[in-house]
C-alpha positions, 0 to 999 in steps of 0.5 A: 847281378854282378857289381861291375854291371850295376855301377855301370847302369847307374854311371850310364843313367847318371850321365845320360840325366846330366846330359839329357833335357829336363822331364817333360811337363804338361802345358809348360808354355806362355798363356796364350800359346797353345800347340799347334793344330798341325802338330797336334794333329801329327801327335794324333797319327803317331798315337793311331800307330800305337796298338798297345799302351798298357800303362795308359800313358797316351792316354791323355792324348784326345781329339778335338779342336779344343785340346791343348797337346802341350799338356799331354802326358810326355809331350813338352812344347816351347813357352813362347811359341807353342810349337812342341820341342820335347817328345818325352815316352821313355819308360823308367830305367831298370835303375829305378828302384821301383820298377821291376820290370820295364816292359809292362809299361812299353807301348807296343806299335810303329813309329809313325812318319808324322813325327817329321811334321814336327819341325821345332822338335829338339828332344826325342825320347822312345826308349824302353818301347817295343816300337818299329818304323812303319807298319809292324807287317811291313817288317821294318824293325830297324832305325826310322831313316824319316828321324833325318829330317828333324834338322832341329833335334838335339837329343835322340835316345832310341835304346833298348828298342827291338831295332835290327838292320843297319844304321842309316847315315841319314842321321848325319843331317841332324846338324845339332845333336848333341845326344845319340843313343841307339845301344839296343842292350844298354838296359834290360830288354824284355823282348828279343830282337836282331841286333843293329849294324853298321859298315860306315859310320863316318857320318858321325864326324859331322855331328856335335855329339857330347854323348854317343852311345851305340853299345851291340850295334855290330861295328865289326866291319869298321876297322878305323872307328877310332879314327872316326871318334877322333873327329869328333872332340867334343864328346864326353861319354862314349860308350861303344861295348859289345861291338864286335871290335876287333882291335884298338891299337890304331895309330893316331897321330894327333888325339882330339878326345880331350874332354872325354871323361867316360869310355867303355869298350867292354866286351871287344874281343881286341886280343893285342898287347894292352899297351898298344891301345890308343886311349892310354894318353886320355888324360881327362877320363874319369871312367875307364871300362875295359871289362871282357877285352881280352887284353894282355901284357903290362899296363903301360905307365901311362896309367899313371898319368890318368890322374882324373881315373875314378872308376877302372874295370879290367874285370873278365880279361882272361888272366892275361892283362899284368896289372902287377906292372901298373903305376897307380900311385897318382891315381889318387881320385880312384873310387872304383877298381874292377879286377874280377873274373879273371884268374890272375895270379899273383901275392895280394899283399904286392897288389895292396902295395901298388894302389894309390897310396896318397894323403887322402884315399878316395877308394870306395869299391875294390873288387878282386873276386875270382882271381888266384891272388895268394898272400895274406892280407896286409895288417895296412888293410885300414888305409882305405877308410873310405872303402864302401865295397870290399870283395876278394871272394874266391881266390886262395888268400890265406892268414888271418883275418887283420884286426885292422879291418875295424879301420874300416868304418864305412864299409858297407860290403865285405865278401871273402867267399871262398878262399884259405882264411884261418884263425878266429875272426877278430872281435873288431869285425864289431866297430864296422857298424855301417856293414850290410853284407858280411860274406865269410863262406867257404874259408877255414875261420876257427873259433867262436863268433864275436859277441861284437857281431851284434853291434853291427846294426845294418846288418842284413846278409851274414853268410859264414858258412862253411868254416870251422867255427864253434861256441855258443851263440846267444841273444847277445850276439843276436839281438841288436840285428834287427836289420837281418833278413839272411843268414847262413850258419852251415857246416860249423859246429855252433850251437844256439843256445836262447830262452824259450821266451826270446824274442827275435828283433829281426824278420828273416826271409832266408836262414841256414842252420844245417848242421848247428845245434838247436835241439833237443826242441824244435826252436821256438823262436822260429814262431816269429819268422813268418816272412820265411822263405828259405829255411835249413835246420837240416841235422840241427840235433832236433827231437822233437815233433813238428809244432802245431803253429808249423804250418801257418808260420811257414805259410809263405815259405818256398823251400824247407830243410829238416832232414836227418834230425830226430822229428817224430810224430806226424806230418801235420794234416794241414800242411796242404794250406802250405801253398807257396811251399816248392821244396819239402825235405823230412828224409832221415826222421822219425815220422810215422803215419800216412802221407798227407794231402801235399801241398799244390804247388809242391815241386820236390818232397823228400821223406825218406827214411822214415817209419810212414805206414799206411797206403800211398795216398790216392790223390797227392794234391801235387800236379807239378810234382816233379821230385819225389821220394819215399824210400825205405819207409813202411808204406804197404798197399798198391800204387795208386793210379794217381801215380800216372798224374804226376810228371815227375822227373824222379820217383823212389819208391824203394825199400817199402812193402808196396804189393802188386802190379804197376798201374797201366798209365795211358799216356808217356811220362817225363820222368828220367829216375824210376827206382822200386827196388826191394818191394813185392811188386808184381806183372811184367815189365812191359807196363812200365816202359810203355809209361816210362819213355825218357828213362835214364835210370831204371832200379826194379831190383827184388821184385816179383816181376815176371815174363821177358825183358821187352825189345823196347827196352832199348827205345830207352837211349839215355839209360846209364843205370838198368837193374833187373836183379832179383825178379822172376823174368826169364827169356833171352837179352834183349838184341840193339844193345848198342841203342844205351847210348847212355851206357857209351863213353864219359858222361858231361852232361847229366839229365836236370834232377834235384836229388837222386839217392839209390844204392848199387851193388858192385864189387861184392858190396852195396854202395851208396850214391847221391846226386850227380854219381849215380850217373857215373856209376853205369851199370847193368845188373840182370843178376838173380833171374832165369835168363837164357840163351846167349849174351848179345855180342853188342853188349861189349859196344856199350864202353862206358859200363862200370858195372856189368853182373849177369850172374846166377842165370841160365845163360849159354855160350861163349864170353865175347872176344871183344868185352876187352872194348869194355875199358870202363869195366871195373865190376865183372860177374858171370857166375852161376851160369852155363857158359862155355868155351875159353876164357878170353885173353883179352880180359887181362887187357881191363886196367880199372877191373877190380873185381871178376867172378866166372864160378859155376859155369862151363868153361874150358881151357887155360886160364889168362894168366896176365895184367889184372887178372893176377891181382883179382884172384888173391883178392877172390880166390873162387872165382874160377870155382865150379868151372871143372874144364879149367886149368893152369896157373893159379889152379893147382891143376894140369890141362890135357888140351892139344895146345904146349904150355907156353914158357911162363906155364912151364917156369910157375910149374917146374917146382911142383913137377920137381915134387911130384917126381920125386913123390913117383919115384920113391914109390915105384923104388918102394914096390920094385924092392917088395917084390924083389924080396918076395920073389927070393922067398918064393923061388929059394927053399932054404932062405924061405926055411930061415925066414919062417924059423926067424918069424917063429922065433921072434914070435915065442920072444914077444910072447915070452915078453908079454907073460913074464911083464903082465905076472910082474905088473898083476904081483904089483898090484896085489901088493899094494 
């Protein structure tokens, strides 16, 4: 809950005791002056209308003569008269530290007429019931008109009752009252109920209210209520949020509210200049709450003039109210200051300056959180030294954590949650010893923890996740938290270094270590911590077995974390007694072993990547398991049918040696995530998509499925991932395609899962996905099958594909025209197929294609040669390969089709016909001039004469040549 609104429960139940009559008591009247029959009597009858009382609180109210209802539980009456003046059964506030939850103690019933025989009542209290007026099957629900008739009343609180319907002005008559309370929200309503409504409340001005409450009670249909409150100057509080207001900028002339202290208008959509509203000259308010008005413009100066203002709430504004503009400098009774949830922008330090700067501060709580305040903080931070809450989480304030904060010395709340701190955190931080929550997450602090941390004795919340903070963290810094139930030390790089004796001084009930380092053993200390009951050692450096002392000190334990680390060993064999466990994380380990029996009230188990062996268990002992995860282990064997009792939302099988065909489960599954890839799982599809009926991810990829992709396939409407690949299924696709509708436009939505982690293969690679991504990623991967026939034309309606890989089929035809509809497309492969005809100009038309592979097929014609196409062939040079009809650029190949080559073919072609022609025309030169020579000798005696003798001569020369340099070269050789 939000701080704003717990301040604002307790002001509100602070003021309404104040103003309230003192608690009933039993018998408080004079001796003698016992109730009065008749009265008792209308006592009884509101109890025959009561037909629930689970806490038993009428229970004192008995017939008979001789009973006394002056001492009756919540029933007071006057001392010297008898006669009842106090009708005390509300039930406890949920501002009662005790109470958990209001509703089990309200009774349940009407609010009978015979309360009106109750003349001298001046106290009437029946909030927090579940009660009516008249008899429940009548349907009366809203405010009983019959309370007009009790001329004498004072005090009437009918809040947080399941009331609807109008207000009726009946209530006018009650000439004395002082206290009205009819706000069917102003606390936690354990039931739901029309809300109340009012067009006239003029009703009011007859009244001498002091404190008048009707929060949600619809007033949008009173435009002049401001003028109506006006009337009434006696009142103190006033409390009119969520009522559907439309402005408060009504002109009053003259302002009668002078004793008004408290006023709250939150959530009223006003939507006019802040400075218009009437109630900026409410000199004596104390408390001002504008939270959720939408508000804009300055502040007026008038602020300053507020000088009784102790508490401000401009909290969910919208961004739009200019605070920066206010003079608060004589606002120096100020304890609590609300400026959240509304993304202002402006310099932090600038805001500082403008708070009350006066001789004696009484800021106790300042909350800036969710704004777009920047800046550093102010070194001057310790001018507040009575600041009790401190909140400035989530906005971009940058700098250093001031050394002044040790000023600071009641401050019980400190949260800086996401926002742009550096440096180390100052040892002063040690001197706030009164602090409760310390919340430093999501900053970029540096450096080691001061050892002053452990001086800080009432510590019970320490979040400093999320930072850069290293060194090393002993008992020093740990032992004096014995107060600590909460602490989050994730994503730093600190290591706990503690003996093996140590002993912790505090009982954690939540503790995050993800990413610190415990190892190499598992931490003895945790021993100690049986009250656990959340806990992350997740990548803590850890190599070591799970203890025998792990399941019963994590007894009580909720969630556990202890993934990627070094665990090895076995799961233990009584981790079934862990019955409170929900979450059970052991991924990235080294276990071996088989599966235990789970736990009964496990939700979510995640031990993938491991080394578990055996079977899968043929009874998980885990009906409500609704995530769970084995993949890429070593587990063999069938799926046992118990695998049908589980409802699960995900199940990863994948990557193991399960054998087999699925079992056949007789009803349909909720399950959205079912991933069995890379198994040796057998039989045909249609057995899982009778079982299987909500799926959005699909993942049976390497398998020896077999038969046809069933036509039900598409009843399954929110798939976005369908992979198919590796399996023996022939037949043609499936037609209705364009039912996917997971498979259209951009995904806002994503189904309720806890984790997915699966692996695609796109772009020629294989890619991880965690979490929400795998949704991204839609994709269809048929690939590595013996499919036939033609692609379904409707395939191209399916917009929001990524990923679309049919290659290495049996499948015919011609690509459609229209898969340029395909805009998400960025993976494309259609290789090692039998398609045919063109190639589709349309495809240069996909921007985000960044891979496409069309070899081994049929096809025919010019290539595309435009856009993006260009681009993916010098990243895939093959992916025309195999294609023999292809041609034009980029193949170095001419086409023999009817169609003329366009000017961009001719203009990439000239330089090469330049070669070839040149290549052709040495060669005819080289033949004409050799027959030329030919035919001379042929024809002409005497040059055929010359030409032998030459031949000859030459020959005798060589020959001569030849004789002399062998004789020359053998006389060498004998010499030496």
């Amino acid at each position: 809950m939000h701080p704003s609104v717990v301040l604002l429960l307790l002001v509100a139940a602070t003021a309404a005791k104040s103003l309230a009559p003192p608690p009933a008591a039993a018998g408080r009247h004079a001796p003698g002056a016992a109730c009065i029959p008749r009265e008792r009597d209308a006592l009884l009858a509101f109890k025959r209308g009561i037909t629930g009382d689970p806490a038993g609180r009428l229970a004192s109210w008995s017939q008979g003569e001789e009973q006394d209802c002056c001492k009756w539980e919540g029933v007071r009456c006057s001392n010297g008269t008898g006669h009842v003046i106090g009708l005390h059964l509300g039930n406890a506030q949920p501002d009662d530290p005790a109470l958990i939850d209001p509703g089990a103690a309200a009774l349940v019933g009407e609010i009978s007429p015979s309360l009106t025989s109750l003349h001298h009542l001046e106290s009437l209290d029946l909030s927090l019931n579940n009660l009516v007026p008249g008899p429940p099957a009548a349907g009366a629900s809203g405010v009983p008109e019959f309370l007009g008739l009790l001329k004498n009343l004072r005090h009437l609180d009918l809040s947080a009752m399941p009331l609807s319907g109008s207000v009726p002005p009946q209530l006018g008559n009650l000439s004395k009252l002082h206290y009205l309370d009819i706000s069917p929200a102003r606390y936690y309503v354990p039931w739901d109920g029309t809300k109340l409504s009012s067009t006239d409340v003029s009703w009011l001005s007859t009244l001498p209210l002091r404190y008048l409450d009707m929060s949600s009670v619809d007033l949008s249909g009173i435009p002049d209520w401001a003028h109506v409150v006006n009337t009434i100057p006696s009142l103190k509080v006033l409390r009119l949020a969520d009522c559907s207001l439309k402005s408060a900028n009504q002109s009053l002339p003259h302002l009668n509210l002078t004793n008004l202290e408290q006023l709250s208008l939150s959530g009223n959509i006003f939507d006019h200049p802040a400075a218009s509203a009437w109630f900026w000259n409410l000199t004596s308010l104390r408390y001002l709450d504008l939270a959720g008005t939408f508000l804009y413009g300055p502040v007026p100066d008038a602020l300053g003039g507020m000088k009784s203002l102790q508490f401000i709430n401009f909290a969910e504004i919208q961004g739009r109210i200019d605070i920066m503009t206010a003079n608060m400098s004589n606002l120096c009774d100020l304890e609590t200051y609300y400026f959240s949830d509304k993304d202002f922008d402006g310099n932090i330090t600038e805001l500082f300056e403008r708070l009350p700067q006066c001789s004696s501060n009484k800021l106790k709580e300042l909350d800036l959180s969710f704004n777009n305040f920047s800046g550093a903080l102010p070194n001057h931070i310790g001018r507040w030294p009575r600041l009790l809450t401190l909140d400035l989480s989530h906005n971009q304030i940058t700098g250093q954590l001031p050394s002044e904060i040790g000023k600071l010395s009641n401050l019980v709340t400190l949260q800086l949650r996401t926002n742009q701190f550096t440096g180390p955190l100052p040892s002063e931080i040690g001197m706030l010893r009164n602090l409760d929550t310390l919340d430093l997450s999501y900053n970029g602090f540096t450096g080691p923890l001061p050892s002053g941390i452990g001086m800080v004795s009432h510590l019970t919340h320490m979040d400093l996740s999320y930072n850069n903070l290293s060194g090393v963290i002993t008992h020093e810094h740990l032992d004096g938290l014995s107060r600590l139930t909460m602490i989050d030390l994730s994503r730093n790089s600190m290591k706990i270094e503690v003996g093996p004796e140590w002993l912790p001084t505090f009982r954690l009930y939540t503790a995050s270590f993800r990413s610190c380092h415990l190892g190499p053993s598992f931490p003895s200390w945790l021993q100690s911590q049986t009250n656990i009951d959340v806990l992350d050692i997740s990548s803590a450096s850890i190599f070591d077995s799970l203890p025998n002392w792990f399941s019963t000190t994590f007894s009580k334990a909720r969630e556990l974390y202890i993934s990627n680390n070094g665990i090895n060993g076995t799961l233990p064999t009584n981790i079934e007694n862990m019955t409170s466990l929900v979450k059970l994380s052991l991924d990235s380990n080294q276990l071996t072993g088989q599966i235990p029996r789970l736990p009964t009230n496990l939700y979510a188990l995640d031990i993938s990547r491991n080394y578990l062996s055996g079977p899968l268990p043929l009874n998980f002992g885990a009906p409500n398991l609704s995530d769970l995860s084995l993949f890429s282990n070593h587990i063999t064997g069938h799926i046992p049918h118990s695998i049908c009792e589980l409802n699960v939302g995900a199940l990863n099988l994948a990557d193991n040696h399960l054998e087999g065909e699925f079992p056949q489960c007789s009803e349909p599954r909720m399950t959205s995530t079912l991933i069995l890839r890379n198994n040796m799982l057998s039989g045909k599809l249609d057995t899982i998509l009778e079982a299987y009926t909500g799926l959005n991810i699909l993942d049976l990829s390497w398998n020896k499925f077999t038969g046809s992709i069933p036509e039900t396939i598409t009843n399954l409407q929110g798939l976005s991932h369908l992979n198919l690949a590796g399996n023996n299924i022939s037949g043609g696709l499936p037609h209705h395609l364009s039912n996917f509708m997971g498979m259209k436009g951009t995904k806002d939505e994503f189904p309720i899962v806890d984790e997915v982690n699966m692996s695609v293969t796109t772009k020629g690679q294989e890619r991880y996905y965690y979490d929400f991504a795998i949704y991204e990623m839609v994709s269809i991967d048929l690939s590595s099958n013996h499919l036939t026939g033609v692609i379904p034309e409707e395939i191209t309606s399916l917009d929001g594909v990524v990923n679309l890989n049919l290659s290495r089929n049996n499948l015919t035809g011609k690509i459609s025209e229209r898969i340029g509809t395909m805009q998400s497309l960025e993976s494309l492969d259609l290789s090692g197929n039998k398609l045919s005809g063109d190639i589709p100009e349309i495809l240069s038309n996909l921007s985000y294609l960044s891979l496409m592979d069309l070899s081994h097929n049929n096809l025919t014609g010019r290539i595309p040669s435009r856009g993006q196409l260009d681009t993916l062939y010098t990243q895939n040079p093959l992916m025309y390969d195999g294609n023999i009809g292809l041609w034009g650029y980029p193949l170095q190949k001419n086409g023999t089709n009817n169609r003329e080559p366009n000017h961009v073919d001719q203009k990439r072609g000239g330089h090469d016909y330049e070669v070839h022609a040149f290549s052709f025309g040495l060669g005819v030169g080289y033949v004409v001039g050799l027959w030329a020579v030919f035919c001379l000798i042929l024809f002409n005696k005497s040059w055929r004469i010359a030409h032998f003798r030459l031949f000859d001569k030459a020959l005798d020369n060589v020959y001569v040549f030849a004789v002399v340099t062998w004789a020359r070269w053998a006389k060498q050789t004998t010499t030496h």
